[in-house]
C-alpha positions in Angstrom: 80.4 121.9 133.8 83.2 120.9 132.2 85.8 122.5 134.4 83.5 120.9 137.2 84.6 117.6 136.2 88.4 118.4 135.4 88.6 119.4 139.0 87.5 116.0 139.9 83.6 116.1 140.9 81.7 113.1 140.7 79.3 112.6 137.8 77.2 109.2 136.8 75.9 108.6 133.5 72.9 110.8 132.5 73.5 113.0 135.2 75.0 115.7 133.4 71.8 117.0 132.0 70.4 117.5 135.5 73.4 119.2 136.9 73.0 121.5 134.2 69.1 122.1 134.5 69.7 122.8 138.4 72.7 125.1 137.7 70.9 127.0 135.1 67.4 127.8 137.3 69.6 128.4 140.7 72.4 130.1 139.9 71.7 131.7 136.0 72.0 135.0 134.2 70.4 137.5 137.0 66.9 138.9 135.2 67.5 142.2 134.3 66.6 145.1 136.4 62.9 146.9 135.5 63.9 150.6 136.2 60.5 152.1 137.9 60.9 154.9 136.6 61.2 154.0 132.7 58.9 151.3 132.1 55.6 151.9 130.8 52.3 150.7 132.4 52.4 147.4 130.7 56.0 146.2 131.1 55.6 146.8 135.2 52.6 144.6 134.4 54.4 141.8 133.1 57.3 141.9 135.4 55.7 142.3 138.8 52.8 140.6 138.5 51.1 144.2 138.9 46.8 144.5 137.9 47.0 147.1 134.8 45.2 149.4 137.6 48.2 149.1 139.8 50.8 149.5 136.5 49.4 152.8 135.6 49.0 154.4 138.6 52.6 154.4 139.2 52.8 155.8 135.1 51.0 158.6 136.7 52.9 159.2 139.9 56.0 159.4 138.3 54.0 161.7 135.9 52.9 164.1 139.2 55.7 164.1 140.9 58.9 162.9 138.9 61.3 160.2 139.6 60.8 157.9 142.9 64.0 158.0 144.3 63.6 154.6 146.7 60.9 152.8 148.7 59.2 155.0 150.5 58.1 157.1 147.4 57.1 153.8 145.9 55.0 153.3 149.2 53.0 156.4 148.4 51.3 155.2 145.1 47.9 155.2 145.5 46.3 151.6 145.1 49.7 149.7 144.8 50.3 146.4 146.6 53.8 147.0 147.1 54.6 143.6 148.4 54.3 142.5 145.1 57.3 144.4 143.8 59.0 143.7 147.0 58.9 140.0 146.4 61.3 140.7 143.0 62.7 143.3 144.7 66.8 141.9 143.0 64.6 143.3 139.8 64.1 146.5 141.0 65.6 149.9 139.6 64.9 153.2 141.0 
């Protein structure tokens, strides 16, 4: 912010809080990456929006058949809406 304004950009009184609270949702600390093939059941849950169903049934394909390598292993889980990942897909570790 403050380098903002020593290179000269505009900023009325009060505004500076705004600025800040814009800067900080749009262009913040990237959300760290949920590795597929580390997290347990409940923290693919949490960060995907995932039913518990869902969650553990890719627990137990990586449990079957190892580590998914990409996409199209993820694709093959049995019962997974896999738009739901895809939507976060900047959070996404293989």
């Amino acid at each position: 912010m403050s380098d903002m304004i020593g290179r000269g950009a505009p900023l009325m009184e009060g505004e500076q809080t705004i600025v800040v609270q814009y800067l900080s949702k749009n262009f913040g600390v990237d959300a760290p990456k949920i590795n597929l093939n580390r997290a347990t059941a409940k923290e693919l849950e949490t960060a995907f929006g995932l039913s518990l169903k869902e969650s553990e049934e890719i627990v137990r394909y990586r449990q079957q058949n190892g580590p998914m390598l990409g996409w199209q292993e993820l694709r093959k889980v049995p019962g997974l809406e896999v738009k739901k990942i895809e939507a976060k897909k900047d959070q996404v570790a293989f």
